[in-house]
N, C-alpha and C positions, 0 to 999 in steps of 0.2 A: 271540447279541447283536445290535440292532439299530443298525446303522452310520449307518442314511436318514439321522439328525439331522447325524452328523460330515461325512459327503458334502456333504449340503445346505450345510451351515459354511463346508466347504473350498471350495465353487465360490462362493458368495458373498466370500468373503474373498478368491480369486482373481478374481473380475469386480469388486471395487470397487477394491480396489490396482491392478489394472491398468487400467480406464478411468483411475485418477488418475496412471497413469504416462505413459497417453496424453496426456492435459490437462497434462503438466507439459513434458513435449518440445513438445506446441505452444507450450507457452508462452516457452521457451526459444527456440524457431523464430522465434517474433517480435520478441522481445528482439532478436535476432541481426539485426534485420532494420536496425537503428540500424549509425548510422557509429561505426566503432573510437575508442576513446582512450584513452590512457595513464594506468593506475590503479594503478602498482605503485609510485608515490611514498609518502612518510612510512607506511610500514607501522604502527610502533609506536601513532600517532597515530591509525590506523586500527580497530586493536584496543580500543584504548579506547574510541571514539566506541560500537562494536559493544556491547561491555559494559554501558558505563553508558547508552546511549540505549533499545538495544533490549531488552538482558537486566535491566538497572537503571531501566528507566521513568524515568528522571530529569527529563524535557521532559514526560513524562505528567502527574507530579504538580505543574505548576507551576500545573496549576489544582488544587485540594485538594480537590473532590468528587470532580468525575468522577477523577479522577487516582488515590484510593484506592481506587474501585468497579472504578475498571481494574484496577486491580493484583489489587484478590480476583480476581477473574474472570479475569486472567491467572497467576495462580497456581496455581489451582483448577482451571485448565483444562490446567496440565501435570502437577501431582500429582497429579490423581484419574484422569489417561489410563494412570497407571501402571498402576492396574486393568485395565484393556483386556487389557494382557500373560495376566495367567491368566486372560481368559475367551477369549484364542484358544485357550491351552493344552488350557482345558477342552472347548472346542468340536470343535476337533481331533480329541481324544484320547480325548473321553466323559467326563472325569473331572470332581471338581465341586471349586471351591474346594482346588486343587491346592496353591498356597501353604501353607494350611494343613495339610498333610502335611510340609512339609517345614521350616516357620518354626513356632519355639515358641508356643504360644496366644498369649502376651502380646503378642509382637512385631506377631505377624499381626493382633491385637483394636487393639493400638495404632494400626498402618497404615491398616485398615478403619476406626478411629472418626477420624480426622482424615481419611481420604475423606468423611465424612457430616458432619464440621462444614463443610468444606468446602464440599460441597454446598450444604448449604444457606445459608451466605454468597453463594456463586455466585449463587444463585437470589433471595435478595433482591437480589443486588447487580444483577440481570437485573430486576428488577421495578421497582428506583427506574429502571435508565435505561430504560425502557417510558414510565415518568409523565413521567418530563421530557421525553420526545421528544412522546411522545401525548395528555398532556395538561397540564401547564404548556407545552408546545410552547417551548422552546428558539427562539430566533429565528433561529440558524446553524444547524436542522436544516430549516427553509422558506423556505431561500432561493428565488429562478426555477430555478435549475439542479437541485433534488432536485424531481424532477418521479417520477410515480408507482414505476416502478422504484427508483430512487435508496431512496424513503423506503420499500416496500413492503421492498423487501430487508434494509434496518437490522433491521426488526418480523422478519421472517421466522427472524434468526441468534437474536433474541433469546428467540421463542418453541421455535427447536430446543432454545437453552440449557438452557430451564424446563422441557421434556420429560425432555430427557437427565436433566437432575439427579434430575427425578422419581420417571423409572424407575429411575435406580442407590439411590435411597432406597427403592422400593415393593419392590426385588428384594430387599434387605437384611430389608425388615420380613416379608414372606413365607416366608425362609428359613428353615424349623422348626427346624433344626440348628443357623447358627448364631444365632438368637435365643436358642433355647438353652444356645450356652457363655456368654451374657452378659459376652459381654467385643469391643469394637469397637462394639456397636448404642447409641451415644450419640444418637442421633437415630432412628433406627429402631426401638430400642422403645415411644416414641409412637406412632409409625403402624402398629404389627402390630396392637395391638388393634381397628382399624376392622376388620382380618379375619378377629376371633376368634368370629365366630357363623357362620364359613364352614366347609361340610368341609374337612378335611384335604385331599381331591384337588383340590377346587376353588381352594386354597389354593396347592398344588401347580403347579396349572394359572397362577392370576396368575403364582407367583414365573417361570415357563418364558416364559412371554406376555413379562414385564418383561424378563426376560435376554436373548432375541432383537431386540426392539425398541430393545434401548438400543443393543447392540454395532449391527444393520444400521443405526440412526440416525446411528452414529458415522461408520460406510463413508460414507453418504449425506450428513453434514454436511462428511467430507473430498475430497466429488467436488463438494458445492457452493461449494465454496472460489474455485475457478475462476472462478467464473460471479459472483463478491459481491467487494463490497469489502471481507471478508473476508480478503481473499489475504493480508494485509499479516501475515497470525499468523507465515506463511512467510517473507514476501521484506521483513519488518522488519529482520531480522540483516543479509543478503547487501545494503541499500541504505542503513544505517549505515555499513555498514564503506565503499561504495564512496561515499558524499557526500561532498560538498567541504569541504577540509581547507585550502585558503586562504581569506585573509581574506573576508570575506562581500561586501565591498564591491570586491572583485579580481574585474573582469572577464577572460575569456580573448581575447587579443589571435589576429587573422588572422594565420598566416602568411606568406600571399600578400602579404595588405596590408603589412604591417610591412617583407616584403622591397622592396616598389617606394616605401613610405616611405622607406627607408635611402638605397636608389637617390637620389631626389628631392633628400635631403639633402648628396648627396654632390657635389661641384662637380669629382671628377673621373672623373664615372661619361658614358661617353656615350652618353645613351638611344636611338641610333640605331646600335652597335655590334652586331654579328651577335653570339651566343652563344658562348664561349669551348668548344672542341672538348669532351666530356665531361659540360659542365656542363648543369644540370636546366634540359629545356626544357619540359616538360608543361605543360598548359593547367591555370589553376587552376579547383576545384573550384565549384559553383554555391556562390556568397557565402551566407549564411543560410540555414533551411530556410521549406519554405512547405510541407511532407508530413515525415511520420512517418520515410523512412527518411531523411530528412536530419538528423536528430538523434542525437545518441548513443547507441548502448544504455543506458548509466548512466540519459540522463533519460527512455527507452521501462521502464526497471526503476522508475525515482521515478514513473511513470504507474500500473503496475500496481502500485505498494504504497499508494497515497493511500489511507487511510481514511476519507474523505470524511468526517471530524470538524465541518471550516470553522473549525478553530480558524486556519487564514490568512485566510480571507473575512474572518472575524469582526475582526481588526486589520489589514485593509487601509486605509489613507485613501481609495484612492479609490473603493473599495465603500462605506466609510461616508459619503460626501460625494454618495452617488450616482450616483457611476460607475454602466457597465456593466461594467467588472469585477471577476471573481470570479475570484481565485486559483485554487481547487477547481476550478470549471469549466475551465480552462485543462487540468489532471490528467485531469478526468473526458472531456474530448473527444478529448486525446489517447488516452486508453487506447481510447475509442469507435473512434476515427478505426484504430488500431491493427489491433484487434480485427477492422476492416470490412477492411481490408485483408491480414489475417492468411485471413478464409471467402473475401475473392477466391482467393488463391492455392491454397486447399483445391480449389475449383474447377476450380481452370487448372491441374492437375499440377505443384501447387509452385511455377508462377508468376505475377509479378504481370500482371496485364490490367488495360492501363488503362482507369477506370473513368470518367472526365470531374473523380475529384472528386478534393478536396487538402484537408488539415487547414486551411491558412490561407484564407478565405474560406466556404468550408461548413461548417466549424464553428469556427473562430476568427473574430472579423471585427477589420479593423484599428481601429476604436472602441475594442477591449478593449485591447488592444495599446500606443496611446498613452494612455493612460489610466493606465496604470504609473507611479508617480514612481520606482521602482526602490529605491526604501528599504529593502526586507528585510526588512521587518514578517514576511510571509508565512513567511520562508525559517526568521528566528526561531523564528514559534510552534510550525513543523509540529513533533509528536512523533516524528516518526519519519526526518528530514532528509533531505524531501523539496526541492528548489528551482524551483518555480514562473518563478521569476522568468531561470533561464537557455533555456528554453522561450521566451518574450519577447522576452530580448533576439535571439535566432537569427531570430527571425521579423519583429522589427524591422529588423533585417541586410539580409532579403531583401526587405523593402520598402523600405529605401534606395536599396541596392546596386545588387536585380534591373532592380526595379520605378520606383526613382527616384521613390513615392511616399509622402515625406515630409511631415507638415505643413507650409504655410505659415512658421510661426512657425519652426519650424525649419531649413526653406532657405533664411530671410533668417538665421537665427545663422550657417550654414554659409558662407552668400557672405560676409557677412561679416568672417567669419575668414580666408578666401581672400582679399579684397580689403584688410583691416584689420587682421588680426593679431590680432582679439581679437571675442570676438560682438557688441560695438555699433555701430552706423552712423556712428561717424566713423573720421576719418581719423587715422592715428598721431602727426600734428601738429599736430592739434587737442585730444588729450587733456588736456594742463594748462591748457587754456584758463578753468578754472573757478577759478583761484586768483588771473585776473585780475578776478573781478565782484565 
């Protein structure tokens, strides 16, 4: 018996799982590279977000096209991988259509012809979003920021889709066997007859040609996962569950700050008292981030699951009014910025070398920054609860805090309230002054 094919099977099945087991501890490696915070609050609330956002598409469908076409295609893209299972089986072991030895025809014909309607839902549902990106051109899929990458990539997952489904339909219609028990080829006996003036071997030969190329396409589309905005098929669940479960308009207060506000307030705290024996004297941490590791892992995870939809661009006010920012972008530089900083340290034996550059200025600029009205629009649409907007605020922090550059407009509200009590330029006993005119 000739084993090359099961050999050949077994090391590709072992070199593609484990480069993606590589790519996943990097990935993991740089996640980690964000600051700690506490996520084991409201569990229950957690569960459910996970359910109904990522497993339930519920934020998907609230736009009704694309929201349905997602949903084939994310459906279609977990029930037909079932198949996968017996062609490792098969591959492995030499055997052919394994299941069917051991599930009654029906079951087995049943399973197979809902793989192939399947399919080919998938496949149209892959060719409408081709038009709308390619050619009705969508206007949130050409923004400045999907620049050739960005948009190459979309086209690239969508043309692996239309292969895959292809060949899992061309392998079916070539199958002399089972075309045969005529039971499952609800779409595949259409297309066997395009190869009914072919010989048998050559017949033979497509169905092996298909079967290899679909299973190595599979390896190859879950090692290019990494590398696309793609990821999000993965790290959809795991950034459901850990998104923010306070109110949307609940900022996270400093607790540096907050302690030397109490202080402040307190009339009999005296700020020139040495530190009470025991108590915390550590120096507080840099205020805001202006680089990747000063951010949380939670929002280095909301970086690498953006799917670069721009359904946040798309209802920002101040992308629509002309800003220069884009939500998206904000996602898509940090995960850049990330990523650059993730091949430094490959380089440096795991560590970081500074490089001269920082997320905040080389690829954030404070333009985009203040430009935010902080509304939530973004945080709203994403499908997948992502928060743009706490990226923002942390990097606004460190332009206040570090950097002390605020706008204008904004350091007169601040003195203001230092000198006034309130952001306007009078005096607290001037206030009712309007109800004498």
């Amino acid at each position: 018996m000739n084993y090359i094919p099961n050999i050949l099977f077994a090391i590709a099945l072992i070199a593609g799982f484990g480069y993606f087991a590589k790519n996943v501890k990097t990935l993991i490696r740089n996640i980690k590279l964000g600051q700690d915070v506490d996520v084991s609050d409201n569990k229950s609330q957690r569960w459910k977000n996970m359910t109904r956002i990522a497993l339930g598409q519920s934020k998907m469908v609230k736009r009704p096209i694309a929201g349905f076409l997602h949903v084939v295609v994310y459906v279609g893209f977990i029930i037909i991988n079932i198949e996968v299972l017996e062609i490792i089986i098969d591959g492995l072991f030499g055997t052919h259509r394994i299941f069917l030895s051991i599930l009654p025809e029906s079951i087995y014909g049943f399973l197979i012809g809902s793989f192939e309607v399947l399919a080919i839902l998938v496949f149209i549902s892959v060719t409408i979003f081709w038009i709308r990106r390619n050619i009705i051109k969508i206007q949130r899929f050409w923004k400045s920021e999907m620049t050739s990458w960005p948009k190459n990539d979309a086209n690239y997952i969508l043309y692996f889709e239309m292969v895959l489904m292809a060949l899992f339909l061309i392998m079916n219609a070539t199958d002399v066997h089972f075309q045969s028990l005529n039971s499952g080829n609800i779409i595949s006996q259409y297309i066997s007859p395009w190869f009914s003036g072919l010989p048998e071997t050559s017949i033979q030969v497509i169905e092996r040609t298909a079967w290899w190329f679909h299973i190595l396409g599979i390896l190859v589309f879950l090692n290019y996962l990494y590398f696309s905005k793609h990821l999000h098929i993965l790290l959809a669940f795991p950034n459901t569950y850990y998104g923010k479960v306070k109110p949307k308009g609940q900022l996270n207060n400093l607790e540096s700050v907050t302690k030397e506000v109490k202080m402040m307030m307190d009339p009999n705290v005296d700020p020139f008292a040495a530190p009470a024996e025991g108590a915390e004297t550590e120096i507080p941490a840099k205020f805001g981030a202006s680089d990747v590791q000063d951010l949380s892992w939670v929002q280095l995870l909301n970086a690498y699951t953006c799917t670069e939809c721009g359904r946040c661009t798309s209802e920002c006010p101040a992308n629509l009014t002309g800003k220069k920012l884009s939500p998206r972008k904000i996602m898509m530089d940090t995960r850049d910025r990330l990523e650059e900083v993730g091949k430094n340290m490959d380089a440096n034996n795991g560590e970081f070398k500074d490089d001269g550059k920082q997320l905040l200025g080389d690829y954030i600029t404070a333009e985009e920054l203040w430009a935010c009205t902080t509304c939530n629009a973004c945080v709203e649409a994403c499908p997948v609860s992502i928060d743009p907007l706490s990226i923002i605020i942390e990097m606004r922090r460190y332009l206040v805090m570090e950097q002390s550059a605020a706008p204008v407009e904004l350091n007169n509200m601040m003195t203001n309230i230092e000198n006034n009590g309130a952001p306007w330029p009078y005096n607290q006993m001037d206030r009712l002054n309007w109800k004498d005119e």
